[in-house]
C-alpha positions in Angstrom: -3.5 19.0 -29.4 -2.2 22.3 -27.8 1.6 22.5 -27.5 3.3 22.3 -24.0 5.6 25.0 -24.0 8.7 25.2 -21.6 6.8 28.1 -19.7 4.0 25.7 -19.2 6.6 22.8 -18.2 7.9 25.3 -15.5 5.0 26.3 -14.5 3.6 22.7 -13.4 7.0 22.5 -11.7 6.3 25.2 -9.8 2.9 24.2 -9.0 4.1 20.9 -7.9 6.5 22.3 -5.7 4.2 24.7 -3.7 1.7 21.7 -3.7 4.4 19.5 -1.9 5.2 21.8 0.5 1.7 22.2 1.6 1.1 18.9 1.7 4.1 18.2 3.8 3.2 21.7 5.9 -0.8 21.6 6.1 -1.5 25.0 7.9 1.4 26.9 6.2 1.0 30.3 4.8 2.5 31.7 1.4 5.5 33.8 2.7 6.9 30.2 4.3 6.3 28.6 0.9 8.2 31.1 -0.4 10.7 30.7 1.8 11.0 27.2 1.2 10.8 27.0 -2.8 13.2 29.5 -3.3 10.3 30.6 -5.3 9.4 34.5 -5.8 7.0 36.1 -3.3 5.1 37.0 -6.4 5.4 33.9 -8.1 4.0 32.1 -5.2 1.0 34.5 -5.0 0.3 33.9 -8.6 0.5 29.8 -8.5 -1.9 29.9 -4.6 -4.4 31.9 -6.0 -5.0 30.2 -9.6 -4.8 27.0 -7.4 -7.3 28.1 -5.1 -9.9 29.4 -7.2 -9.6 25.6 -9.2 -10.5 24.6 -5.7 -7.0 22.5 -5.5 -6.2 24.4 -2.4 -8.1 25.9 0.7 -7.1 28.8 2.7 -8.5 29.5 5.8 -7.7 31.9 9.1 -5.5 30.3 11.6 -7.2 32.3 14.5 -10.3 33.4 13.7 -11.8 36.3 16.1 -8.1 37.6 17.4 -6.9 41.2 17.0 -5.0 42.2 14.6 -4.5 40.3 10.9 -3.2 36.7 11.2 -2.1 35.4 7.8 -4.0 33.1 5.5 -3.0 29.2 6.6 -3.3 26.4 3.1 -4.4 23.7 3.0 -5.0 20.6 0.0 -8.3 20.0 -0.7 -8.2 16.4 -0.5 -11.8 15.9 0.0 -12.4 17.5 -3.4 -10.7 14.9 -5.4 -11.3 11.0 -6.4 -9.7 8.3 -7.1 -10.3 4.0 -7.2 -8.6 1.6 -5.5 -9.2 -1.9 -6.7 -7.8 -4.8 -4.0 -7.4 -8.2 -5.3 -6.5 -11.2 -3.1 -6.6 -15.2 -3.8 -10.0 -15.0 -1.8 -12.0 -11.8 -3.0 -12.1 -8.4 -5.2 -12.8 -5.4 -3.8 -13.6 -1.8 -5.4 -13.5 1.2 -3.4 -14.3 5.4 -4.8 -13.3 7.5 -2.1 -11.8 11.3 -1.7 -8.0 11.7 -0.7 -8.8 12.4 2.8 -10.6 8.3 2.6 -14.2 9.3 2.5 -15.3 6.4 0.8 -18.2 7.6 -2.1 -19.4 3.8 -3.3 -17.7 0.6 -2.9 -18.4 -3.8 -3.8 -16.9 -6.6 -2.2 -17.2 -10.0 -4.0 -15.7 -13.4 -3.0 -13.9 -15.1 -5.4 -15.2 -18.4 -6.9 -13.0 -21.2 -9.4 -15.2 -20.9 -11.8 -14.8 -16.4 -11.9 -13.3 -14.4 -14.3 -11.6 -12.2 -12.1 -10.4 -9.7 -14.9 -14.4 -9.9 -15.9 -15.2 -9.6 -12.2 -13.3 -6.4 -11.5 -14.3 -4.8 -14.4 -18.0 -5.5 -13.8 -17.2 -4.2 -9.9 -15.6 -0.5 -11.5 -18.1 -0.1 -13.4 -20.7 -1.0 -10.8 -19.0 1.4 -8.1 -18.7 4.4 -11.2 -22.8 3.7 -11.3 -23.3 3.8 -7.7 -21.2 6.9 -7.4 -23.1 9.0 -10.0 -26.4 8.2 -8.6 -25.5 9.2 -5.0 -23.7 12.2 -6.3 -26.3 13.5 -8.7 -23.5 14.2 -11.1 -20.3 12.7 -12.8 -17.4 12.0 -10.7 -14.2 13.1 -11.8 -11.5 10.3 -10.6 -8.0 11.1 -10.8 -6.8 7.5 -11.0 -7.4 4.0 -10.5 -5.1 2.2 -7.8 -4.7 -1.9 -8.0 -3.3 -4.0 -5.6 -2.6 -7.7 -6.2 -1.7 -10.4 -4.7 1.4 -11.6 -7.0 4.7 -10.6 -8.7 4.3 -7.6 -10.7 6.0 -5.8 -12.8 5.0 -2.3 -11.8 6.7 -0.4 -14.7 4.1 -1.9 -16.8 1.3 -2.6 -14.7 1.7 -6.5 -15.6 0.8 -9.5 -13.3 3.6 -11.5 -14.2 2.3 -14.1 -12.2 -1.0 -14.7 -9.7 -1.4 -18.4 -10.1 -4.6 -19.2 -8.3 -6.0 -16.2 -10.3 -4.7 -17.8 -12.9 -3.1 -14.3 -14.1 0.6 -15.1 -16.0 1.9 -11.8 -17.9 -1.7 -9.8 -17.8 -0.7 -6.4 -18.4 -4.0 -5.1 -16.2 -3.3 -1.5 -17.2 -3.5 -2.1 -21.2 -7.1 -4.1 -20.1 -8.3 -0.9 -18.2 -7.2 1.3 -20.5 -10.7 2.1 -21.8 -10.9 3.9 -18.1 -8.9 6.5 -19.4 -7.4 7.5 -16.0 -3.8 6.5 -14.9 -3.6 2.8 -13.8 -1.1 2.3 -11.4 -0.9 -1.7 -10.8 1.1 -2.5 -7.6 2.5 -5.9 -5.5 -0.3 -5.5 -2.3 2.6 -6.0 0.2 4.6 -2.8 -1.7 1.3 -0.8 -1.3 1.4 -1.3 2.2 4.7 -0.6 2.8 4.3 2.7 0.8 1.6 3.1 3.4 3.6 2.6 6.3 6.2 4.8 5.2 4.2 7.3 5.4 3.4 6.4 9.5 7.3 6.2 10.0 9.3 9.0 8.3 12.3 8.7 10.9 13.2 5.0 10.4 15.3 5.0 7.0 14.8 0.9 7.0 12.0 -1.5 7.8 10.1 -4.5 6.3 6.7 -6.0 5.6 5.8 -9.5 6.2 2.9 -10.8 4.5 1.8 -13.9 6.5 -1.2 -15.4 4.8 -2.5 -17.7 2.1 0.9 -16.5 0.4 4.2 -15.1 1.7 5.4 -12.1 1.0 7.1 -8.9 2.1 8.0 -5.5 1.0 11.5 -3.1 2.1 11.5 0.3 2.5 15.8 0.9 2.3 16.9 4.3 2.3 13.6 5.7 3.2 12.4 4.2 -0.2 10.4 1.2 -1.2 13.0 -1.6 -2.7 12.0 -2.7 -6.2 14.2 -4.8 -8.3 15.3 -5.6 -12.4 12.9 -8.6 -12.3 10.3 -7.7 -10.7 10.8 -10.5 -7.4 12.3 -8.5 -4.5 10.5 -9.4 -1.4 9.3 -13.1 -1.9 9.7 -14.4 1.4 7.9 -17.4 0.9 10.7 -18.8 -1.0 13.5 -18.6 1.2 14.5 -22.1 2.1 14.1 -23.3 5.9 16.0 -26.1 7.8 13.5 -28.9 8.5 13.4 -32.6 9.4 11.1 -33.1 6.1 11.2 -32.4 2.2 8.4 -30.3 1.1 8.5 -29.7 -2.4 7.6 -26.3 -3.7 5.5 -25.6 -7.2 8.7 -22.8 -7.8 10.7 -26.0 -8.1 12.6 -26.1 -5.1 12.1 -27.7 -1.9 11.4 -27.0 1.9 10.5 -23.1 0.7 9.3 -21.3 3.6 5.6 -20.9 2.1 5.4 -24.6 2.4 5.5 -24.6 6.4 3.9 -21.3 7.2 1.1 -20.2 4.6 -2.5 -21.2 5.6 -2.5 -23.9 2.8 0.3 -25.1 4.8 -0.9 -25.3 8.2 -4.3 -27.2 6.8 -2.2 -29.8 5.7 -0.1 -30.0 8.7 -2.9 -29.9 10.8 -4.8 -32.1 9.1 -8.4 -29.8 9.2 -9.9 -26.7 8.0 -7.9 -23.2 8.5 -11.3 -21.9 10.5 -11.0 -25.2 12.8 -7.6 -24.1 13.2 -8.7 -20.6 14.3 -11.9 -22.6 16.3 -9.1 -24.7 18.3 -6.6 -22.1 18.9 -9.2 -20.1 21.0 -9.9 -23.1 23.0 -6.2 -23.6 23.5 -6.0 -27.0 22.2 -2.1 -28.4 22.5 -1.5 -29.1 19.2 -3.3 -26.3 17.4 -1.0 -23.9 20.2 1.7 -25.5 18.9 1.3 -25.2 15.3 1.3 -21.6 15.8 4.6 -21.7 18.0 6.1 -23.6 14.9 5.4 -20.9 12.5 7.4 -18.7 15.0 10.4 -21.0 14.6 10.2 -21.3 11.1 9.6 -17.4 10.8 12.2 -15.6 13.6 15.5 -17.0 12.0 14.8 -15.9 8.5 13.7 -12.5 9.7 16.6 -11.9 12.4 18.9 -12.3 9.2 17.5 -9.9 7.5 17.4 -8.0 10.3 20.7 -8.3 10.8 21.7 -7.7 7.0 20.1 -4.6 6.6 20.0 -3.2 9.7 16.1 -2.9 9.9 14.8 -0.4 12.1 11.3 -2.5 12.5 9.8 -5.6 11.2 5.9 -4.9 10.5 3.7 -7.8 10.4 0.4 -8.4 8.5 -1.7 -11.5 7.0 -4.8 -13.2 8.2 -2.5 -15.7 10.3 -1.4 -12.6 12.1 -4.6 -11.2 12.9 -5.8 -14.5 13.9 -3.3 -15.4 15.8 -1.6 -12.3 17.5 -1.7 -13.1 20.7 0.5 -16.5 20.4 2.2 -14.9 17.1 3.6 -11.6 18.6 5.3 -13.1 21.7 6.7 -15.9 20.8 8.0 -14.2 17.6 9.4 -11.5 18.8 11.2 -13.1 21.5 12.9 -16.1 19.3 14.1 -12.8 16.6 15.5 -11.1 19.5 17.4 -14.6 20.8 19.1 -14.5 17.1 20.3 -11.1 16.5 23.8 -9.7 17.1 24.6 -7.4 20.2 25.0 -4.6 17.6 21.5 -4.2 16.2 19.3 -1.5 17.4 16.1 -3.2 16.5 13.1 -1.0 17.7 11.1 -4.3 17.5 8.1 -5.9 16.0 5.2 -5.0 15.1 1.7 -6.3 14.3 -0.8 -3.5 13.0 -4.2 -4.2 12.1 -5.2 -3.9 8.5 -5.4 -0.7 6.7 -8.6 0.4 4.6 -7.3 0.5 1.1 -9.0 4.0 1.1 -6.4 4.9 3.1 -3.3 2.7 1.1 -4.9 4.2 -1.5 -4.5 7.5 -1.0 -1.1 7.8 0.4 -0.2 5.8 -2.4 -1.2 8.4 -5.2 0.2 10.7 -3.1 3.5 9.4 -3.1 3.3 8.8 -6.6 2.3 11.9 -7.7 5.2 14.1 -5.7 8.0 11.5 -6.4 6.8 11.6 -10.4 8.2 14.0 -12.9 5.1 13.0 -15.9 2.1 12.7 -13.0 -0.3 14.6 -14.1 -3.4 15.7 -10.8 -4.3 18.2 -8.9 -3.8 20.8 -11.5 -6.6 21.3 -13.4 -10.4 22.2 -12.5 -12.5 19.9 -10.6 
């Protein structure tokens, strides 16, 4: 094994740095980088053109055909690298190969059955994708990384599923099982991915949220410009807030009257008393009592949210799920209207918001990003393609 040196340490410092400015300045040319490293004109030169001839940066003319000599704009080559992103929910897997800049190379989407293996499942799907990738290729891929999203708590310092229970995942540390990838595995809560994601769409608002409204509850912060993790692992279960209501529920967390009990799709089938697609089926006719089962998850919803609202001075609520997208046009009225009816004269909520899902190509790739500007040890984009 070669010994890392403090020149070399530096130098990947360096690199980094001119690689984040870039990528937060596409089009820039080497005397701003310069200028905005604090980096030598020289030293700058050096780190570009190595970087370019590995093919981890492009350069191109900002005005091609004008008089006189315009300098040489940068640019990341995002299309020239590859990573996985692997999205597991309660109902299906999916496995996606794609560029940074979401050019999707081979992918597989299987529903979920009870009697799956979903560890054997995904690992079937990555290889399966890896396959499908070399043969359309005509050569080996190089992927940088493999990004997982789950539905469940997680503890993301490890890359354990602490708990997924209709996976029937309890402390499966998912990155030690895809080890044998020998990439980075970076195992994430699916609700934190998006709101990685999102952060990315809103760099001016320091604090927002991320509702998860679907067969589970969940949400995600971004405080300070930065997604909110916590000691244990559980910041952002929603679905276990308690709610005022005429009945007891109880809840499997061993509580009762847990918000997941009146507003997760589980939920409203029981309520209801027929099938979540009948549901959608009698909504669309506007059938009273489907209409109204909707409005309910509104009133269970909008006091719970304008208090956290309220608490940490949110600058936007963001709202995603199947029962959202099913449902939007009852869901982001009524909502919206009962949250603003609760909050203080003080708050400068921006509003809410209802976004249609992002491809995990995309989550994906702001993800790794993210990851690897923000971490000291991340290892990518520095070494030939």
């Amino acid at each position: 094994m070669e010994k890392t040196t403090s020149l070399d340490r530096m130098k990947k410092k360096n690199e980094k740095h001119v690689l984040r400015v870039v990528h937060e300045n596409p089009g820039i040319y080497r005397k701003l980088i310069a200028a905005k490293t604090d980096l030598a004109s020289q030293t700058v030169t050096n780190l570009v053109t190595e970087l370019i001839d590995k093919k981890v940066l492009l350069e191109y003319s900002m005005s091609p055909g004008s008089r006189g000599r315009s300098p040489l704009c940068l640019t990341i080559n995002y299309g020239g690298f590859y990573i996985m992103t692997a999205e597991i929910t309660l109902r299906h897997i999916s496995v996606y190969l794609h560029s940074l800049d979401e050019n999707i190379l081979s992918s597989r989407r299987r529903r979920l059955s009870e009697n799956q293996d979903p560890l054997g499942c995904l690992k079937e799907m990555i290889h399966h994708v890896r396959t499908q990738a070399l043969i359309q290729s005509g050569r080996p891929v190089r992927i940088q990384a493999l990004v997982v999203s789950v539905t469940g708590v997680v503890n993301e310092n490890t890359g354990t599923v602490l708990q997924a229970e209709k996976l029937g995942w309890y402390n499966l540390n998912l990155e030690k099982e895809l080890s044998y990838l020998d990439i980075p595995v970076l195992v994430r809560n699916d609700v934190n991915l998006t709101a990685c994601y999102e952060k990315s769409r809103h760099k001016l608002d320091m604090n927002f949220m991320v509702a998860k409204i679907d067969v589970g509850i969940g949400s995600a912060f971004v405080l300070d410009s930065r997604v909110l993790g916590s000691t244990n692992s559980v910041a952002g279960e929603l679905g276990h807030v308690t709610v005022s209501s005429p009945e007891t529920r109880p809840c499997v967390c061993g509580k009762t009257n847990c918000l997941t009990k009146f507003i997760s799709t589980e939920a409203l089938e029981m309520t209801y008393g027929k099938t979540y697609d009948q549901l959608i089926l009698d909504v669309e006719r506007r059938e009273p009592g489907a209409v109204a089962l909707i409005e309910s998850v509104c009133a269970y919803l909008a006091p719970v949210l304008a208090n956290i609202i309220i608490l940490l001075d949110l600058d936007r609520v963001i709202l995603c799920g199947c029962t959202v997208d099913h449902f939007t046009s009852i869901v982001a009225p009524c909502l919206d209207k009962k949250i603003r009816e609760q909050l203080s004269y003080w708050v400068s909520f921006k509003g809410l918001e209802i976004h249609g899902p992002a491809t995990m190509a995309a989550i994906g790739s702001v993800f790794w990003l993210d990851h690897f500007f923000s971490m000291e040890d991340a290892q990518f984009l520095t070494g030939e393609n």
